[in-house]
C-alpha positions as CSV (number, residue, x, y, z in Angstrom):
1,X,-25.4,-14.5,7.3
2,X,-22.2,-15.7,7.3
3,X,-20.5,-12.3,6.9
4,X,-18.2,-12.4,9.8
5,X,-17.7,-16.4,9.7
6,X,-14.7,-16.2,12.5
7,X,-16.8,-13.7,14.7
8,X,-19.9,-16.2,14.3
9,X,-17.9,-19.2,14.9
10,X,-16.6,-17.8,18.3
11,X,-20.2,-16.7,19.2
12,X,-21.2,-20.5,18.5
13,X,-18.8,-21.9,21.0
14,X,-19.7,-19.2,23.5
15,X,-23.8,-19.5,23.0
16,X,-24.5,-22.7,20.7
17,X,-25.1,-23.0,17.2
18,X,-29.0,-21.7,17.8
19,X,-29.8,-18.1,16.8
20,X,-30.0,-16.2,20.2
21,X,-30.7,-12.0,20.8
22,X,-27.6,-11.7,22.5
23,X,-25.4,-13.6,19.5
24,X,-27.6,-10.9,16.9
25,X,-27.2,-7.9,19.3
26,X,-23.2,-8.5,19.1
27,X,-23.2,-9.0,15.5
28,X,-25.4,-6.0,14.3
29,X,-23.3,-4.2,16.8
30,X,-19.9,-4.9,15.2
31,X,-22.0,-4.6,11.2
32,X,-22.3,-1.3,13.1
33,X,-18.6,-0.4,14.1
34,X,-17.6,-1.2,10.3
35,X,-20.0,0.9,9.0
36,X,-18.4,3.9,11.2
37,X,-14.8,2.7,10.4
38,X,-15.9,4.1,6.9
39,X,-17.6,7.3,7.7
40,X,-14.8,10.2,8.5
41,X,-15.9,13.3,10.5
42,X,-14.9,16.7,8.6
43,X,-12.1,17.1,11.1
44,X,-10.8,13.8,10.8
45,X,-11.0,14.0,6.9
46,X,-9.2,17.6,6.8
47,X,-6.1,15.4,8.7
48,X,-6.5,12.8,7.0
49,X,-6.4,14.6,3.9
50,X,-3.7,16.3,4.5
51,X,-1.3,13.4,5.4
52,X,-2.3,11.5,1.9
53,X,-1.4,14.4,0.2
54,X,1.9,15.4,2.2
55,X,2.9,11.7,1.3
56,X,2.2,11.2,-2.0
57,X,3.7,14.2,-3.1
58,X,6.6,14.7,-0.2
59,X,5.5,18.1,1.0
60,X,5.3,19.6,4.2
61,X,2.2,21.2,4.1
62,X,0.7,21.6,7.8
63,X,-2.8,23.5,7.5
64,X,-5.9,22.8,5.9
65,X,-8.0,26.0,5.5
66,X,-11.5,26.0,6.2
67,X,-12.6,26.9,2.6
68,X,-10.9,24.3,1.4
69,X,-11.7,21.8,4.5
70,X,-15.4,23.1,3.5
71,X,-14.6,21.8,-0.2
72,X,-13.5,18.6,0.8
73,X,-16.7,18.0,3.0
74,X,-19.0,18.4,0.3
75,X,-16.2,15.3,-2.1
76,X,-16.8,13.5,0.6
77,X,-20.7,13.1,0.2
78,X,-19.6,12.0,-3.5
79,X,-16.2,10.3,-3.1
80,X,-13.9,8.3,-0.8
81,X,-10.9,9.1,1.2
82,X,-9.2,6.1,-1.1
83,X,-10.6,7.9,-4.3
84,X,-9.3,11.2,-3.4
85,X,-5.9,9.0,-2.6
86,X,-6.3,7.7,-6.2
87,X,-7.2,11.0,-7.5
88,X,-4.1,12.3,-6.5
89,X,-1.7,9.5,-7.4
90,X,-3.1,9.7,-10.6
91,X,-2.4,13.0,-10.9
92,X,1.1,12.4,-9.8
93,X,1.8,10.5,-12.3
94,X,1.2,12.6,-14.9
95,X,3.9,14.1,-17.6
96,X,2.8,17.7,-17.1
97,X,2.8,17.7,-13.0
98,X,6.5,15.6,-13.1
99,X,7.7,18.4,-15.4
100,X,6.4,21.1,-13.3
101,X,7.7,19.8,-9.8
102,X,3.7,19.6,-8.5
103,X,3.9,22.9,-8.2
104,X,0.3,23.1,-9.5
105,X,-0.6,19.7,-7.3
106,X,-2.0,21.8,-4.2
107,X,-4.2,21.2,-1.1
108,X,-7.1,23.7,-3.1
109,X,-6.2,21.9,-6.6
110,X,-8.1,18.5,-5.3
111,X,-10.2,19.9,-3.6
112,X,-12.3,20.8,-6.4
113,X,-14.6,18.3,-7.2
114,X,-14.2,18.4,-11.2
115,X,-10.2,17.9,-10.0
116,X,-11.3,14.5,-8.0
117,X,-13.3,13.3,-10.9
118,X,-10.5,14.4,-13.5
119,X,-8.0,12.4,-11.7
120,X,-9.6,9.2,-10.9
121,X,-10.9,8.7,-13.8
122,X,-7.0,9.4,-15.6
123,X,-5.2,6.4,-15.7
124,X,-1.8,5.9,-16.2
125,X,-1.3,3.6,-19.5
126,X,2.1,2.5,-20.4
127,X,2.3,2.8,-24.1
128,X,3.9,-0.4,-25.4
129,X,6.3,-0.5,-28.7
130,X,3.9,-2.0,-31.6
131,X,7.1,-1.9,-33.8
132,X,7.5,-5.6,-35.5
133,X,11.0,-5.7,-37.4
134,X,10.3,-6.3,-41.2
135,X,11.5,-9.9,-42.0
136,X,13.3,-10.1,-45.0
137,X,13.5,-13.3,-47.7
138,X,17.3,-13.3,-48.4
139,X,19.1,-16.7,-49.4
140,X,21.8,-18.2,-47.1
């Protein structure tokens, strides 16, 4: 299990290279503490939430209603905070919502789940010029 080769490395020096309970109860508690660094609490995720948006699109919103906080709990059993980030980059890219101003690129708009699966699936492709010149046979 070299998963955490600098973690183990230290725990060597402190305990010996020999397996020991105390060296696998402090490395199944920090497998533990990562596995919580991904898991967001509904509060956490409505502020989190919020900020991402507020930053990718520069607005000001401040609140997070609970119908919508409710909505985002439920993505969340499907989706990522970073695919819901993606989701709305994506989005932001897009002709139509750089035409409008984002006015249609609300807090509600992602937080429908055929919105979030819209968007990060929606890439942006840069269309490259296929044009080749025609080469003409004229004598010098």
């Amino acid at each position: 299990m070299k998963k955490y080769k600098n973690l183990e490395k230290e725990l060597d020096l402190i305990f010996g290279i020999f397996s020991s309970p105390q060296k696998d109860r402090i490395i199944n508690a920090v497998e533990k503490d990562f596995q919580s660094f991904n898991k967001v609490s509904t509060q956490d995720s409505s502020v989190v939430i919020l900020d991402i948006f507020n930053s990718i699109f520069n607005k000001k919103s401040r609140v997070v209603t609970k119908k919508v906080a409710n909505k985002y709990t439920e993505i969340l059993k499907y989706y990522s905070i970073d695919d819901i980030r993606e989701a709305m980059s994506n989005a932001k890219d897009d002709d139509f919502h750089k035409e409008n101003s984002y006015k249609y690129c609300t807090l509600e708009y992602f937080s429908r789940l055929e919105q979030i699966d819209k968007w990060i699936n929606a890439k942006h492709i840069e269309q490259k010029s296929t044009f080749v010149a025609p080469k003409f046979n004229l004598k010098e």
